[in-house]
C-alpha positions in Angstrom: 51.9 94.8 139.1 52.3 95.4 142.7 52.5 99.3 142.1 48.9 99.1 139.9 47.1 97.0 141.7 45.6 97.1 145.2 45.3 94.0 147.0 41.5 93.6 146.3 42.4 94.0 142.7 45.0 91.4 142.4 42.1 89.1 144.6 39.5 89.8 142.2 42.1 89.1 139.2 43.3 85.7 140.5 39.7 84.9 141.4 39.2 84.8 137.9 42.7 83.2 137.2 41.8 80.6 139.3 38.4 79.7 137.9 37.7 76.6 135.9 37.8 78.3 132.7 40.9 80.8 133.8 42.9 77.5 134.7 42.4 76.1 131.3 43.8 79.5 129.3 46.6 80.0 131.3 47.2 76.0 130.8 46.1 76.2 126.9 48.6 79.5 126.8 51.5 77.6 128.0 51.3 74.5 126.0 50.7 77.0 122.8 54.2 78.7 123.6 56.5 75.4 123.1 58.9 75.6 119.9 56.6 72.5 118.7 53.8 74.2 119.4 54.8 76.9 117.2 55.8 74.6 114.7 52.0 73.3 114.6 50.7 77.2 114.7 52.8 77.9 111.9 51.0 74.7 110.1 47.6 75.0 110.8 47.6 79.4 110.7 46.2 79.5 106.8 43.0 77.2 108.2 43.0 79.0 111.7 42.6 82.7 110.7 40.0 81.2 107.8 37.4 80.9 110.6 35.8 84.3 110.3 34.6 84.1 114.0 37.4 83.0 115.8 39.3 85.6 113.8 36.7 88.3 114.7 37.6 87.2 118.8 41.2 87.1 118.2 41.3 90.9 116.9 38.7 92.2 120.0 41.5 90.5 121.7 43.9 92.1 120.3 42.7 95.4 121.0 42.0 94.9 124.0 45.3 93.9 125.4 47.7 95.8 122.5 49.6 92.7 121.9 50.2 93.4 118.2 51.2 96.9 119.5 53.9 95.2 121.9 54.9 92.9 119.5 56.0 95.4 116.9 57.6 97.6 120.1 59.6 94.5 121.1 60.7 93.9 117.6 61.8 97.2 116.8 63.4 98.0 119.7 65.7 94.8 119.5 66.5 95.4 115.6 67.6 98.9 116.4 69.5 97.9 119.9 71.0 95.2 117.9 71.9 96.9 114.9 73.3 100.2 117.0 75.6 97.6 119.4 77.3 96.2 116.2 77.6 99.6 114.4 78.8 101.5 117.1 81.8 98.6 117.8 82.7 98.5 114.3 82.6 102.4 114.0 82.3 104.6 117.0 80.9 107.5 114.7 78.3 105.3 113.1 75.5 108.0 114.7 74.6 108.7 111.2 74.1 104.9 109.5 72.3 104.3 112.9 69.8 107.4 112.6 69.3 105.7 108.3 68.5 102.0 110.1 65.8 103.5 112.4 64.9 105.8 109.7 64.5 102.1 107.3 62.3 100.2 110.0 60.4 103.2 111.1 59.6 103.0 106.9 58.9 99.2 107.2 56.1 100.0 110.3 53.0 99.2 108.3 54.3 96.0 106.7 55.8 95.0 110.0 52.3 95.6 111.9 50.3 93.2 109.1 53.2 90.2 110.3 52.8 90.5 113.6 49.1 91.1 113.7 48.9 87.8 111.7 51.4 86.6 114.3 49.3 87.5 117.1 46.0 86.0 115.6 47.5 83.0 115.1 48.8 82.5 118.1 45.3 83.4 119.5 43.5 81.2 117.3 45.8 78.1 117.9 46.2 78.6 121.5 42.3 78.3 122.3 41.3 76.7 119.4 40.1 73.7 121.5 37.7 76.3 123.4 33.9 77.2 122.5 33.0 80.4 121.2 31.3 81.0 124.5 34.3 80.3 126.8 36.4 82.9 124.4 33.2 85.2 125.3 33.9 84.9 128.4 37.7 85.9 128.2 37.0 88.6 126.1 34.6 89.6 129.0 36.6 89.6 131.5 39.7 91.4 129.7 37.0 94.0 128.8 36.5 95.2 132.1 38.6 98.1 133.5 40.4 96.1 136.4 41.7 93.6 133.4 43.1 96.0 131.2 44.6 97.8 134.3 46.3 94.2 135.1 47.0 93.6 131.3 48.8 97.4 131.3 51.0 96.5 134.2 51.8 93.0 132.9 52.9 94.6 129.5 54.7 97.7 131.0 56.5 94.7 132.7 57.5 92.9 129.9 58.4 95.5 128.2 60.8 96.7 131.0 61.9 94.0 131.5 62.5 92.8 127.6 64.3 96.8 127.6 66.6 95.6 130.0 67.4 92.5 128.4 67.9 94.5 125.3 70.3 96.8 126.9 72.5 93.4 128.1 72.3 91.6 124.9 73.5 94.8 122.9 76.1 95.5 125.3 77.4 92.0 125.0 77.7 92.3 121.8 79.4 95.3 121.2 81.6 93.9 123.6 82.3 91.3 121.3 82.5 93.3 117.8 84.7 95.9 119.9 87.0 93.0 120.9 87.2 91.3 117.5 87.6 94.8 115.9 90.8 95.0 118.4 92.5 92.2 117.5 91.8 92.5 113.8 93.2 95.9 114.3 96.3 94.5 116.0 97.5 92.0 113.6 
């Protein structure tokens, strides 16, 4: 963020942030993240993404901030980091059954992209669901305008560095492991 934005972006940004109606979001936002929230989400999604308008706001909001486009980045990434750390301890010339498990979730793309775009809508729809049409206006507004999107770019370029490098760790760790039980199964 602090190599895309100037100062007078990241003012303007946290004027809006800090607004009455930013406050609530980023409040509504973090209550929706809890595991019981999700557990209500995952209750109430069949009625929340039956409200044709809300729906409609949830997929400008999408687009508008890629987050079904992140979401499937994030997920594949991990499968294939995850799968790749086990195969490679188990088999050090497994180059072949990794390149046929990309090859497999590559294949699954278009099915994976319908779950996490429902995933993403109702996440959307539960998370401001206590808002008016208006107020999501509003957000969709302001996430609309080209300073947003260049603050949503470098929050997601973030996360997804920052997920990458958590990916790296957590596959290392567990070849790590595999390599080390492969060991002493090998020994005895």
């Amino acid at each position: 963020i602090k190599r895309d934005l100037t100062e007078e972006d990241a003012q303007q940004i946290l004027l809006w942030l800090e607004s009455d109606l930013g406050k609530r979001l980023t409040e509504a936002e973090k209550r929706a993240s809890t595991p019981a929230a999700m557990q209500q989400m995952m209750l109430q999604g069949p009625k929340l993404l039956g409200n044709k308008e809300r729906l409609a706001q949830s997929r400008k909001f999408d687009s508008l901030v890629n987050a079904t486009g992140s979401a499937m980045q994030m997920q594949q990434k991990s499968a294939i980091a995850s799968f790749s750390a086990i195969a490679t301890a188990v088999d050090p010339n497994a180059s072949e059954r990794i390149q046929s498990f990309k090859s497999q979730v590559y294949a699954q793309e278009a099915m994976m992209r319908k779950q996490a775009e429902q995933m993403m809508n109702m996440s959307f729809l539960f998370s401001y669901r206590n808002f008016s049409i208006e107020e999501i206006d509003q957000y969709l507004n302001f996430y609309s305008k080209r300073l947003a999107r260049k603050y949503s770019d470098a929050v997601s370029r973030g996360h997804r560095r920052a997920f990458g490098e958590s990916i790296k760790r957590m596959s290392k760790s567990m070849a790590d492991m595999f390599k080390k039980y492969r060991m002493s199964r090998d020994d005895k």
